[in-house]
C-alpha positions in Angstrom: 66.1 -5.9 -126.0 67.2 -8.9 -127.0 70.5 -10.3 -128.2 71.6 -10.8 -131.9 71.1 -14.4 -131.9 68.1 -14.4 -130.0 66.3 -12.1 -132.2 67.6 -13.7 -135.9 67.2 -17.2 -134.2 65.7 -19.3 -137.2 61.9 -19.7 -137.9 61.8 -21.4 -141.3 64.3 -23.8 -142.6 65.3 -21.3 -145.4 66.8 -19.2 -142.8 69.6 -21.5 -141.7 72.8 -21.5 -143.4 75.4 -23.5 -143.5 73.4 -27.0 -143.5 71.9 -27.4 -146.8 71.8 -31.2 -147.3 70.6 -31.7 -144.1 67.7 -28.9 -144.6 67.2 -30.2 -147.5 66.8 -34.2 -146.3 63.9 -32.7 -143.5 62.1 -30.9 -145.4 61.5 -33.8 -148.2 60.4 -36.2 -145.1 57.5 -34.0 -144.1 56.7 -33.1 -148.0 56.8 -37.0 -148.2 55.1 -37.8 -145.1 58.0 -40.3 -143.8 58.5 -38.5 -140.7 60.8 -40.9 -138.2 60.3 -41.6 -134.5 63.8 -40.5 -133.4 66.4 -37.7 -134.7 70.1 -37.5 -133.3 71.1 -34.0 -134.4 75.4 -33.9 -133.6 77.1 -30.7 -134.4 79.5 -28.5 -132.7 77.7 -25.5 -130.3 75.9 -22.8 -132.1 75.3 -24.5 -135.6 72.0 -24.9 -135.7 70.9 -28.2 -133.8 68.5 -27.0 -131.7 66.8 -24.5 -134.3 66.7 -27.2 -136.5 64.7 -29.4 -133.9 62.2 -26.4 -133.2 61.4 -25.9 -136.8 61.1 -29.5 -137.3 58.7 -30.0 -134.4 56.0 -27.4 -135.6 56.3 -28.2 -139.2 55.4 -31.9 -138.7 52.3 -30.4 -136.9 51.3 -27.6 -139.3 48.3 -28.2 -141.3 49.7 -26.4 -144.1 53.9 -26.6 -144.5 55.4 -24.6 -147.4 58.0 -26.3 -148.5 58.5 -28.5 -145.6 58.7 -25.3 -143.4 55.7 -24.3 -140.8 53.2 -21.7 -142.6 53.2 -19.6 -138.9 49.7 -18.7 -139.7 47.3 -21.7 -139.4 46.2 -22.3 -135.8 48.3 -24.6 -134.8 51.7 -22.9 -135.6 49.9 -19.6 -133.8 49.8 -22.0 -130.8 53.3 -23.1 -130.8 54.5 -19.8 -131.5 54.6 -19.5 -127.3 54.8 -22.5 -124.4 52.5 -25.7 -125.7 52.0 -29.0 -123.8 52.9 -30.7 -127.1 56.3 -29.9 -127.4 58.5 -30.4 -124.6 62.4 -29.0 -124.7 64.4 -30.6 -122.2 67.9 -29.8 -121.0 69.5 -33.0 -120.0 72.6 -31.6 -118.8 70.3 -30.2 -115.7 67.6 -33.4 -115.9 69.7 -36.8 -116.1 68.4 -38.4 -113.8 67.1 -42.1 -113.7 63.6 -40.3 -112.4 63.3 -37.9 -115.3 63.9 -40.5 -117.7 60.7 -42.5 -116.3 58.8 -39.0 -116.4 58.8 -39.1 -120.0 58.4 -42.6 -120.5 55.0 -42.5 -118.2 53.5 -39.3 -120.2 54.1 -40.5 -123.8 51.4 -42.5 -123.6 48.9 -39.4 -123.4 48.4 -37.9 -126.6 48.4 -34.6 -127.8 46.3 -31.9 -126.7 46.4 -29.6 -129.8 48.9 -31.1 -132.3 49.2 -34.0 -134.3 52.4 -35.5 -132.7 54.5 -34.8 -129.1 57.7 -33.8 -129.8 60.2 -34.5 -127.5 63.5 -31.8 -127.8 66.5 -33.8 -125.0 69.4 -30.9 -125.7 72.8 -32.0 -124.2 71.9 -35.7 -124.6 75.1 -37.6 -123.9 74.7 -35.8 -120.1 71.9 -38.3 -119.4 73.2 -40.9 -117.1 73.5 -44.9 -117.7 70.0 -45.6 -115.8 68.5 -42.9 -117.5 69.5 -44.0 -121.0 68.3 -47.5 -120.1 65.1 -46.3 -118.8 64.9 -44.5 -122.2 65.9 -47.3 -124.2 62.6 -49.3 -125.3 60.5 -45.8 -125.8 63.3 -44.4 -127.8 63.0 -47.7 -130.1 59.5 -48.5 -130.3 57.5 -45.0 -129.3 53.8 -44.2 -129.5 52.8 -43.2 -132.9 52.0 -39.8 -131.8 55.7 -39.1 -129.9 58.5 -37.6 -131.9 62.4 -37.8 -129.8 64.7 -35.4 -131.2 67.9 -35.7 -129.7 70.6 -33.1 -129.8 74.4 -33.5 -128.7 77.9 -31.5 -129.1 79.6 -35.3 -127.8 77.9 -38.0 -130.1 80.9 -40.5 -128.8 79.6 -40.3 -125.4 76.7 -41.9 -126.0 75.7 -45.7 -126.3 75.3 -47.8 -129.1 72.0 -48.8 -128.4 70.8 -45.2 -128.4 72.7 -44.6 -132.0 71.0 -47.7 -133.5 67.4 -46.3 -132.9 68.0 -42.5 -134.1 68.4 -41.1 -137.8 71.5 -39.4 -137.5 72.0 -35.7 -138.8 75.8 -34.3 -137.7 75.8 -30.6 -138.6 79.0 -28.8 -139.9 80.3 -25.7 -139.5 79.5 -23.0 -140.7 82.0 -21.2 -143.6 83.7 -18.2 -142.9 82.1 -16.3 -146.2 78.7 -17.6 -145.7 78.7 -16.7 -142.0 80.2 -12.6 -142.4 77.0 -12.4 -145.2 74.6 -13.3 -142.5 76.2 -10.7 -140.1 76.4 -8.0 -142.5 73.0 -9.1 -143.4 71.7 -8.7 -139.5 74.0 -5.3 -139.7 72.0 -3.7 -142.3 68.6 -4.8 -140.9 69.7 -3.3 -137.1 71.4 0.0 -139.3 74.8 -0.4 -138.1 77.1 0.8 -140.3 80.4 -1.4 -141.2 83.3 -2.3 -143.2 83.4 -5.6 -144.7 86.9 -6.4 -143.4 85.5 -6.3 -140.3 82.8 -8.0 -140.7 84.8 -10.5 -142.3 87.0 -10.7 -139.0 84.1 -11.0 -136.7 83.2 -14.4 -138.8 86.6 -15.8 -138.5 86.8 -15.1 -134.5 83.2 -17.1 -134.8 85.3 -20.1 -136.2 82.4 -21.7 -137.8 79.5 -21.2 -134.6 77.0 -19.1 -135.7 75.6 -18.1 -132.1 79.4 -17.5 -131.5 80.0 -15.1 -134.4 76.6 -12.8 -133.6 77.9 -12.9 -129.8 80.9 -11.0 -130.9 78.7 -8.7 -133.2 76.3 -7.9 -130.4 79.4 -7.0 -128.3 81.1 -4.7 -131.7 77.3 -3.1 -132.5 78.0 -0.2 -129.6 81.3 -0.1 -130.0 81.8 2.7 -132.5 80.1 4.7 -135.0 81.4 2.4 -137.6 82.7 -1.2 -137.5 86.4 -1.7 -138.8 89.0 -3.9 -138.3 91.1 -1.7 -135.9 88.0 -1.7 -133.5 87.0 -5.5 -134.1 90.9 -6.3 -133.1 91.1 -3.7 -129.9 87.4 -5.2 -128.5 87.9 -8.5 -128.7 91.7 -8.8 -127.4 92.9 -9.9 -130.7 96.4 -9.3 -132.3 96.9 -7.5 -135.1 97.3 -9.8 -138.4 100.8 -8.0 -139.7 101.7 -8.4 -135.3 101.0 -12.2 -135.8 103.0 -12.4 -138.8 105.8 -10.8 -137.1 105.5 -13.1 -134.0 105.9 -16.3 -135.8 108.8 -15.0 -138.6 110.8 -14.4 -134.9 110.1 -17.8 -133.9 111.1 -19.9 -137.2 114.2 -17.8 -137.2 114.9 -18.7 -133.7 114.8 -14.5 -132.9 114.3 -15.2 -128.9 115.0 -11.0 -129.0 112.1 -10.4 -131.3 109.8 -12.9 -130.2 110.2 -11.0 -126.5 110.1 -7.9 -128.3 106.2 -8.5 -129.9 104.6 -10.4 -127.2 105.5 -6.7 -124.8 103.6 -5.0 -127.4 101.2 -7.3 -127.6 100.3 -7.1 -124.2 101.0 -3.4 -124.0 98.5 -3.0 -126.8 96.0 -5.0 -124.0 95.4 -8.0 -126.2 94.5 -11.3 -125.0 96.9 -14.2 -124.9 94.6 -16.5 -125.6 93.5 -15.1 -128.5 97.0 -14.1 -129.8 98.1 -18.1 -129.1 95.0 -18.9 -131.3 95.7 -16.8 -133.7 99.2 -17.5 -134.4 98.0 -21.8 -134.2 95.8 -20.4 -137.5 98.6 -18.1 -139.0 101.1 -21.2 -139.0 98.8 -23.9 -140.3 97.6 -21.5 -143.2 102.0 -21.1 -143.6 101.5 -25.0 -143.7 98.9 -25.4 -145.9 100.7 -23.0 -148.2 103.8 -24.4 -148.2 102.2 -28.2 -148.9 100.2 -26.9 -152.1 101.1 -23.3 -153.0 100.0 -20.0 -152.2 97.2 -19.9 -155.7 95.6 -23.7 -154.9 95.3 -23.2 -151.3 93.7 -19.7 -151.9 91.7 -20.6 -154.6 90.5 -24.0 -152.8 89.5 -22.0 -149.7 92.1 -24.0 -147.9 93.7 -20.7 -146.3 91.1 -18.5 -144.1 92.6 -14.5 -144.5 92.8 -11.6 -146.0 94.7 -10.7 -149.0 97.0 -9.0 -147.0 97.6 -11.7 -144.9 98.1 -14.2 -147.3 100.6 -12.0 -149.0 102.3 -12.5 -145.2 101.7 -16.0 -145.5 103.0 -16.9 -148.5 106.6 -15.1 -147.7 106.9 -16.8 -144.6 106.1 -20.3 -146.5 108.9 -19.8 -148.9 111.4 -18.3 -146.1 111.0 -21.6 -143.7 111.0 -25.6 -144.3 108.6 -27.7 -143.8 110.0 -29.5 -140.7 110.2 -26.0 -138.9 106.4 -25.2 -139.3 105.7 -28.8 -138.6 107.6 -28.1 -135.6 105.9 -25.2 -134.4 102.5 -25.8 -134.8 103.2 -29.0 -132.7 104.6 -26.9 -129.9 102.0 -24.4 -129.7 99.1 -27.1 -130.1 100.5 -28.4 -126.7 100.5 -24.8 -125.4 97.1 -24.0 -126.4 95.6 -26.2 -123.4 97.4 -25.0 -120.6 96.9 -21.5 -121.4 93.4 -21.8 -120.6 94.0 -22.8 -117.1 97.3 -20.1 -116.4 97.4 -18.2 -113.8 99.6 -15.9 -115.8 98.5 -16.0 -119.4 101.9 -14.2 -120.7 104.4 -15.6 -118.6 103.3 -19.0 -120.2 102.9 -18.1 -123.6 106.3 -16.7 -123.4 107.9 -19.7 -121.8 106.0 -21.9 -124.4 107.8 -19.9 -127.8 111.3 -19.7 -125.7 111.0 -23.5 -125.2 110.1 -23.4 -129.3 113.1 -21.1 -130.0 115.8 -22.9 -128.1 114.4 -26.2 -128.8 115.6 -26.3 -132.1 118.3 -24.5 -132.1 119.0 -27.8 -130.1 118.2 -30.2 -132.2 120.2 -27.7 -134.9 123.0 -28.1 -132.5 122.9 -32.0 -132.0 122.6 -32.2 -136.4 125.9 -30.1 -136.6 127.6 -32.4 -133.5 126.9 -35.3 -135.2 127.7 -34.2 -139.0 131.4 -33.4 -137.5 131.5 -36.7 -135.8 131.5 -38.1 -139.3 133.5 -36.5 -140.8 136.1 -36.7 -138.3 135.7 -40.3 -137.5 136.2 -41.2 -141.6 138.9 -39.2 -143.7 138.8 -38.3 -147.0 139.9 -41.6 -149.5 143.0 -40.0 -150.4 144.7 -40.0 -147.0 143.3 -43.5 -146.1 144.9 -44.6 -149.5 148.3 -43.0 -147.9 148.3 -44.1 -144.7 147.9 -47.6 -145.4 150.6 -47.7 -148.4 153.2 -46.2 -146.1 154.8 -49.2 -144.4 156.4 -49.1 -140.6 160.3 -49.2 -140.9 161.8 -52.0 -138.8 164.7 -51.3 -136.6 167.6 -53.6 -136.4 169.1 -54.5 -133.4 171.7 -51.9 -132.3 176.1 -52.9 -132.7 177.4 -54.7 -129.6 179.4 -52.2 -127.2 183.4 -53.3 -127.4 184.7 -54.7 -124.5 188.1 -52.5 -123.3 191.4 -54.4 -121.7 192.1 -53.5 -118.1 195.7 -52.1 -119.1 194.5 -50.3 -122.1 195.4 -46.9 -121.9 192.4 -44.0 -121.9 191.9 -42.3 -125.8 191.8 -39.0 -125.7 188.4 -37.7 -126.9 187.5 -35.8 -129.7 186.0 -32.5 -129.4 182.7 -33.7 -130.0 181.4 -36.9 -130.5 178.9 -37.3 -133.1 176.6 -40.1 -132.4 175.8 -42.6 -135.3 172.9 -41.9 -137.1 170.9 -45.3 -137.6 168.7 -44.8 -141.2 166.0 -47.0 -141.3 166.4 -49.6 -143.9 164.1 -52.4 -145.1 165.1 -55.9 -144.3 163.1 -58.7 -145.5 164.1 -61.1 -143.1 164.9 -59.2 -140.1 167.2 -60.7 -137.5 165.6 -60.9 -133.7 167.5 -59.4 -131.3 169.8 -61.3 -129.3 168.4 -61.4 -125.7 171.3 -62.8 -122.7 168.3 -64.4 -121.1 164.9 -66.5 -121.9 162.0 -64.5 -122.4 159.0 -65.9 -121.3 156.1 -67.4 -123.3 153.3 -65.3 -124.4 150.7 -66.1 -121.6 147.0 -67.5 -122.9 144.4 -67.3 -121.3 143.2 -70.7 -120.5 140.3 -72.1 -123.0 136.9 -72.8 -121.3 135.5 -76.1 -121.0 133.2 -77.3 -123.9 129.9 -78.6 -122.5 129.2 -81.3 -124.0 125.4 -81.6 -125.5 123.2 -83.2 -122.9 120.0 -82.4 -124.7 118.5 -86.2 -124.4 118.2 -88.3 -127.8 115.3 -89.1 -129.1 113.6 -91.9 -127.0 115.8 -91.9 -124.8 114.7 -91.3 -121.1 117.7 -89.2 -118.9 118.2 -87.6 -115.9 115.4 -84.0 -115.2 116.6 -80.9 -113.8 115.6 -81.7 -109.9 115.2 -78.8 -109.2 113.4 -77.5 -111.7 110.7 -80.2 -111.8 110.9 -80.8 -107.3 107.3 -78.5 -107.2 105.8 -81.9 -109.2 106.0 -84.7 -106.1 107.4 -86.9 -108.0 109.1 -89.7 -105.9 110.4 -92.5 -108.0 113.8 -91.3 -109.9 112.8 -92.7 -113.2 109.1 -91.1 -113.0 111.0 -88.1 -112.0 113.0 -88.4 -115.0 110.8 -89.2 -117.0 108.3 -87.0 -115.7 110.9 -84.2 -116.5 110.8 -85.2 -120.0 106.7 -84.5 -120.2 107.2 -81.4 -118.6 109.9 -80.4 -120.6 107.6 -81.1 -124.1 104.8 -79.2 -122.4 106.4 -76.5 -121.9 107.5 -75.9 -125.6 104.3 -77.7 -126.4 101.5 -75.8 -128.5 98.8 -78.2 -128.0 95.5 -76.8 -127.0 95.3 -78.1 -123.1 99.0 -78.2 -122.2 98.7 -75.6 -120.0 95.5 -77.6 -117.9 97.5 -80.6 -118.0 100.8 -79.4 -116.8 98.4 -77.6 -113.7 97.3 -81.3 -112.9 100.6 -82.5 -112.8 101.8 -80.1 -110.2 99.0 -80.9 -107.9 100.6 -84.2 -106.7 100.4 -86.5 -110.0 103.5 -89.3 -109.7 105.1 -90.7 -112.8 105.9 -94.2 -112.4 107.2 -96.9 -115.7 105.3 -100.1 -115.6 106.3 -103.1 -117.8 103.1 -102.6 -120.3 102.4 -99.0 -119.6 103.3 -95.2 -118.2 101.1 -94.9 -114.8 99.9 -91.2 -113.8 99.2 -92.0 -110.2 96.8 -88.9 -109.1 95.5 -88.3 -106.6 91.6 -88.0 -105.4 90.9 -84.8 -106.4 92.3 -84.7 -109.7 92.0 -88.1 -111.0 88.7 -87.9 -113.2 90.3 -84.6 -114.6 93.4 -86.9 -115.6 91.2 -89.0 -117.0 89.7 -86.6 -119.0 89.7 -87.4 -123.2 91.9 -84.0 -123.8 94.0 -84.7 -120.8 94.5 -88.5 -122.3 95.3 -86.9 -126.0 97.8 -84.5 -124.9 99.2 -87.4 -122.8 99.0 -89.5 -125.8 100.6 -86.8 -128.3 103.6 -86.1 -125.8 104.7 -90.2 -125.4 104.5 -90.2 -128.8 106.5 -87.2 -129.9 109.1 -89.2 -127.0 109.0 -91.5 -129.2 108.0 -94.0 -126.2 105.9 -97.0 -127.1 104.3 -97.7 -123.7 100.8 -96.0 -123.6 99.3 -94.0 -120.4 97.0 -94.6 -117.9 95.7 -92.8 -115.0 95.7 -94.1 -111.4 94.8 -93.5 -108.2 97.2 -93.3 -105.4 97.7 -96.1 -103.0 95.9 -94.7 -100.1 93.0 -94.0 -102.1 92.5 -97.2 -103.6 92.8 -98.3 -99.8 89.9 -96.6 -98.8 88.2 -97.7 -102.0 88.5 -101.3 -101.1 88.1 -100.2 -97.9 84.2 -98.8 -99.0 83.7 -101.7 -101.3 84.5 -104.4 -98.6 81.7 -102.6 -96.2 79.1 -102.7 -99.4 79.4 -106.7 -99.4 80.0 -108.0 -95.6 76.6 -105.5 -95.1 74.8 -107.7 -97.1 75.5 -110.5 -95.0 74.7 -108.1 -91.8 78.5 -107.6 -91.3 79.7 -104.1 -89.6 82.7 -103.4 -91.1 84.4 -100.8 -88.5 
């Protein structure tokens, strides 16, 4: 027997849901007889792609459509109702090669043998290989008029532009939640399984949109019980409970590390699946999102929340309990969790170690707030005691009575019982007297003030001293070319022009600067010299004398040894006229 989305697989183009303007855009091409020669069908798995592409390739070949859709009884759709020559399904994920590539492109020149077109179905396109998309490329663009490319892909971004250029693009959505549980109560009541419509209604939103994914689940549910209900839907497929989920997440906003603990044991008691219970609290807390952004009535109205009454009734409570940075917070945390649950070796130990790293983390950053609230508000006091504090001026102390001075034959006073030492009240003096000191106290010591550099930027036209060694990589060996050769540098440097940088690299490669009486000589040497003499070379040149404000103009030279050897050469040109060897 075959499975559920085998057997309901679409025939016609009225049985697929979900993609109405796209169904609708096909079928007017082959009622309009503007069929294309290449289709890009881009969707997420199990919406429709490749049924689309089947029903697409026999009704451009049926002698009599109905609405766009194959008849199924003229001969040719009895033909391709089994394997035909004509159209040929291909999974690229298994044939990307460079060689299957220029398989097809060979046997699209034959035509048909029954049909009216070859219909070429590539599923899993973006596996194909670079070679093999290049091998492809020309047929795809300019086919036979008798071959048809449908293309199908879950990864449209994978493949090249070149490929998207030449295809009519169709990306197919997915499926909603109450359109896809009225197909599977639909299938239910044509296999006579009996069901509630909760359930049915959970079974399309563990589909999340796939249509093959939903009826999987509802093969798996069809032997399950006597009657399909939520309770058996949640304990077959792993899931947590809804009120469970709400639970979980009400602990972890309210930073209950006890109670988030406490639901996770009897989640996994209960035999549920971490990875679905991770999923389904990422859903819970971005419906507590959405409900918190625009209300619990819009977002259920709207279709913006995916649950149950019951659930929403959970929803909504926890979206007034908890702000909007704290859900934020959360779904963030467990976004990042959701991915390496998949590849955990222990499904619960990580889960758990994900919502403790939730819990304490903000009670961290609750922590750090409260740290730093304190810190302000010890650091300033309130106005009226900084009023106080500064009216309240520092007594100053006079200097204490000078001790009398006793004669040697004086005789000793008897003491009193107890002496009662004065009692010095501080009192305001508004020019106080310093104290009297019996030696010179030394000056206050300050630190010595630090040499003002004087500005030894150069003046305009004026040529000084270069940093040495700064400018020593140039080879320049006259002082005032060095100098002045500095200066150039310098300008460069700062310089925006267009070819500073080339002509800076030609005068580090042995150029000398040297000042003539009429002119500024770049003396360069072979191997850069008709560069230097270059128009750019000789404006930048030009542009940096004159922003010196230096009158003398530039010109390029060769080096003394090379004008040697130039002589040299030119000597042995004329004395060999004359039959004179020049050694």
């Amino acid at each position: 027997m075959a499975t559920l989305y085998r057997k309901y697989r679409s025939q016609r183009f009225e049985d697929v849901i979900g993609q109405d303007p796209i169904v609708t855009t096909l079928t007017n091409q082959i009622k309009l007889n503007r069929i294309g020669h290449a289709y890009l069908f881009t969707g997420s798995r199990g919406v429709g792609k490749t049924s689309c592409a089947r029903i697409f390739a026999r009704a451009v070949n049926c002698l009599h459509p109905v609405n766009g859709s194959p008849c199924g009884e003229c001969e040719v759709c009895k033909r391709l109702a089994s394997d035909n020559v004509d159209i040929i399904e291909m999974d690229a994920a298994s044939n990307n090669g460079v060689d299957d590539a220029r398989d097809i492109r060979e046997k699209v020149k034959y035509l048909p043998v029954a049909c009216k077109y070859k219909v070429y179905i590539i599923d899993e396109v973006h596996m194909l290989t670079g070679g093999a998309f290049n091998a492809l490329l020309k047929t795809i663009e300019e086919p036979p008029e008798h071959v048809i490319f449908i293309l199908a892909t879950t990864e449209p971004q994978k493949l090249p532009q070149t490929i998207l250029s030449r295809c009519i693009r169709f990306d197919f959505r997915l499926v909603p939640t109450d359109i896809l549980s009225k197909h599977i109560a639909k299938i239910y009541d044509a296999e006579g399984i009996k069901y509630t419509m909760e359930a049915v209604e959970e079974i399309a939103r563990l589909g999340e949109g796939s249509v093959r994914d939903a009826l999987s689940v509802a093969d798996t549910l069809a032997s399950a019980a006597e009657e399909i209900t939520p309770e058996v839907v949640l304990n077959l497929t792993g899931a947590g409970d809804n009120a469970a989920i709400a639970a979980l997440f009400d602990a972890a906003a309210s930073r209950d590390l006890t109670g988030v603990l406490t639901v996770i044991d009897t989640l996994v008691k209960s035999g549920k699946s971490m990875s679905a219970v991770c999923r389904q609290l990422i859903d819970y807390t971005r419906n507590v999102l959405v409900c918190k952004s625009v209300g619990k009535d819009k977002a259920f109205s709207a279709g913006l929340i995916n649950a149950d009454k019951n659930t929403l009734n959970n929803i909504a409570a926890s979206a007034d309990r908890f702000p909007m940075p704290e859900i934020s917070r959360i779904l963030a945390e467990l976004g990042s969790a959701e991915s390496g649950l998949k590849y955990s070796v222990n499904p619960r130990v990580f889960l758990e170690t994900a919502l403790i790293k939730t819990v304490c983390g903000g009670q961290r950053d609750d922590d750090i707030l409260r740290r730093l609230t304190a810190l302000e508000q010890n650091s300033a006091g309130s106005p009226t005691e900084q009023k106080k504090n500064k009216s309240v001026e520092q007594p100053v102390r006079s200097a204490p009575p000078p001790k009398p001075v006793e004669s040697p034959n004086a005789q000793p006073a008897s003491k009193p019982a107890k002496e009662l030492e004065p009692v010095y009240e501080p009192t305001y003096d508004p020019n106080p007297i310093p104290p009297a000191y019996d030696y010179e106290p030394e000056p206050p010591y300050y630190p010595p003030e630090p040499p003002r550099r004087e500005n030894t930027e150069p003046k305009r036209g004026e040529v000084t001293a270069a940093d040495e060694g700064e400018f020593w990589h140039l080879k320049a060996t006259s002082e005032k070319g060095l100098e002045l050769q500095g200066r150039v540098v310098r300008y460069l440097r700062k310089s925006d022009l267009p070819a500073a940088v080339r002509v800076m690299r030609y005068l580090s490669r042995g150029v000398t600067v040297k000042e003539r009486e009429d002119y500024i000589a770049f003396i360069s040497p072979d191997d850069v010299f008709l560069q230097m003499g270059d128009d750019s070379v000789m404006s930048v040149l030009t542009a940096v004398l004159d922003a010196l404000d230096i009158k003398k103009r530039a010109r390029i030279e060769r080096t003394e040894n090379d004008m040697f050897l130039m002589d040299v050469e030119k000597a042995k040109r004329l004395f060999s006229r004359d039959g004179v060897i020049v050694n």
